[in-house]
C-alpha positions, -999 to +999 in steps of 0.1 A: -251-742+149-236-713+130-198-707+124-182-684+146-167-651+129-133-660+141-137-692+122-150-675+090-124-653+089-097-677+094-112-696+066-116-666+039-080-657+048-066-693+040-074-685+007-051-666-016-080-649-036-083-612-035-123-612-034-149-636-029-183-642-052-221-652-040-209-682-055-173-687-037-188-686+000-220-706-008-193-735-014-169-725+013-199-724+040-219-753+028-231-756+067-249-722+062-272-734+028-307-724+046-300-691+061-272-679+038-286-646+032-288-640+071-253-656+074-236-629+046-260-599+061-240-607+091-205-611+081-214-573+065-224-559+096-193-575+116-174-558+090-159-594+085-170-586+041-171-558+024-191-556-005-179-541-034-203-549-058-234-572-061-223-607-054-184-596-051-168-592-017-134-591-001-121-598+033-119-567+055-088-560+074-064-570+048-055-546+021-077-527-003-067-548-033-090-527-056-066-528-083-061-565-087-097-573-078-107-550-109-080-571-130-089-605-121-127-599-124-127-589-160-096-606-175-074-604-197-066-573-189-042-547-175-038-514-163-031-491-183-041-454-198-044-426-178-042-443-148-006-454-153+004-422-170-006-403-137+008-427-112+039-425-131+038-385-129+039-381-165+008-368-167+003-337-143-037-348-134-045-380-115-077-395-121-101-405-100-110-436-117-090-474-123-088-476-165-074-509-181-072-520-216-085-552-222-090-576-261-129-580-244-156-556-249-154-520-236-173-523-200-175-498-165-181-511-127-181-500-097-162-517-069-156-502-035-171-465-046-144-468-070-152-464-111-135-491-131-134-484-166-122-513-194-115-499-229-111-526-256-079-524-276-070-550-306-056-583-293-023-576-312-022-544-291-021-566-258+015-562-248+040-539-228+034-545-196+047-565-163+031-577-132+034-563-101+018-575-065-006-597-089-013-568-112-012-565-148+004-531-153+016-513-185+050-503-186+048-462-188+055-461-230+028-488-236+003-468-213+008-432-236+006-454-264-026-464-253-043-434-245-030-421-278-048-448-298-081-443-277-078-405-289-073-414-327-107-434-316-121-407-310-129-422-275-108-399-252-089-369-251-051-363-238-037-327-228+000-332-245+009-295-223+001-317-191+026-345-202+062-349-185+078-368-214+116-363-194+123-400-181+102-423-212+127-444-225+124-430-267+137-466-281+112-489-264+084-459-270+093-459-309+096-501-310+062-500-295+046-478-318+060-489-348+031-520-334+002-495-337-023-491-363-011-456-382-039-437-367-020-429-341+007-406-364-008-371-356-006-382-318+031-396-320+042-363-337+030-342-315+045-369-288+079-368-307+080-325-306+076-323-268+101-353-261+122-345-233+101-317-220+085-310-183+049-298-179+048-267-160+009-266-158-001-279-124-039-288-117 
């Protein structure tokens, strides 16, 4: 006999894991081996899963844990770049999509109808930042630092007019950088000229 969807549910929530793989429930749900497809069509349609991505779901009803789903699935990693810049309001535009920096290779997803893009950085570049709700976040120096090394890259671009560079704490922004390859020197001048400045562009 199958497993009622209030036991299912109890069972996925007793877990502290912020999604669930093909893999996970096959072992959790060993009772449903023949008919598993049927089984996880089900929980879909009684909105018990959500699927993310193919073979990745999450529990619905609980939060949408995008961002720690995005940094546990491809790990190490953190978040970082433009994401954190416009979160933090120091950059004016706020993208649509999650971007973290990661010592792995350079990789895009989607989870949730949201884009997840990983950039590689060097593995002595993997510092500056703190965790937060089980997230790997960049602390706001680290994260300009990062998009200005993805721009000597040639991989990105940054709008320096769009940048509120008024609350950055200089010291730890400098002792960072002093950490980056010197690449980065045409960025941090242009970084160091509009210190202290507000954006007035809004878009």
């Amino acid at each position: 006999m199958s497993i009622s969807n209030i036991d299912v549910l109890k069972k996925l929530e007793s877990f502290d894991k912020a999604y669930f793989t093909t893999a996970d429930l096959k072992k959790l749900f060993p009772s449903e081996k023949e008919g598993f497809t049927t089984f996880l069509k089900r929980l879909v349609d009684k909105e018990i899963l959500v699927r993310l991505a193919k073979g990745i779901y999450m529990v619905r009803g609980g939060a949408w844990e995008i961002d720690r789903i995005a940094n546990q699935l491809y790990y190490p990693s953190y978040l970082s770049f433009v994401t954190v810049l416009g979160r933090g309001g120091i950059l004016n535009q706020i993208p649509y999509s999650l971007t973290f920096a990661t010592t792995r290779k350079s990789k895009r997803m989607t989870l949730g109808g949201t884009d997840i893009v990983y950039s590689q950085i060097k593995p002595e570049l993997y510092f500056g930042y703190v965790i937060e709700k089980g997230v790997n976040i960049a602390e706001p120096e680290k994260a300009l630092l990062d998009q200005l090394y993805l721009v000597s890259l040639g991989k990105t671009t940054l709008d320096f007019e769009e940048l509120n560079l008024i609350d950055l704490d200089k010291k730890k922004f400098l002792s960072y950088a002093a950490r980056f390859p010197k690449r980065i020197k045409r960025g941090l001048r242009e970084i160091k000229r509009r210190w202290g400045t507000v954006s007035v562009t809004i878009k």
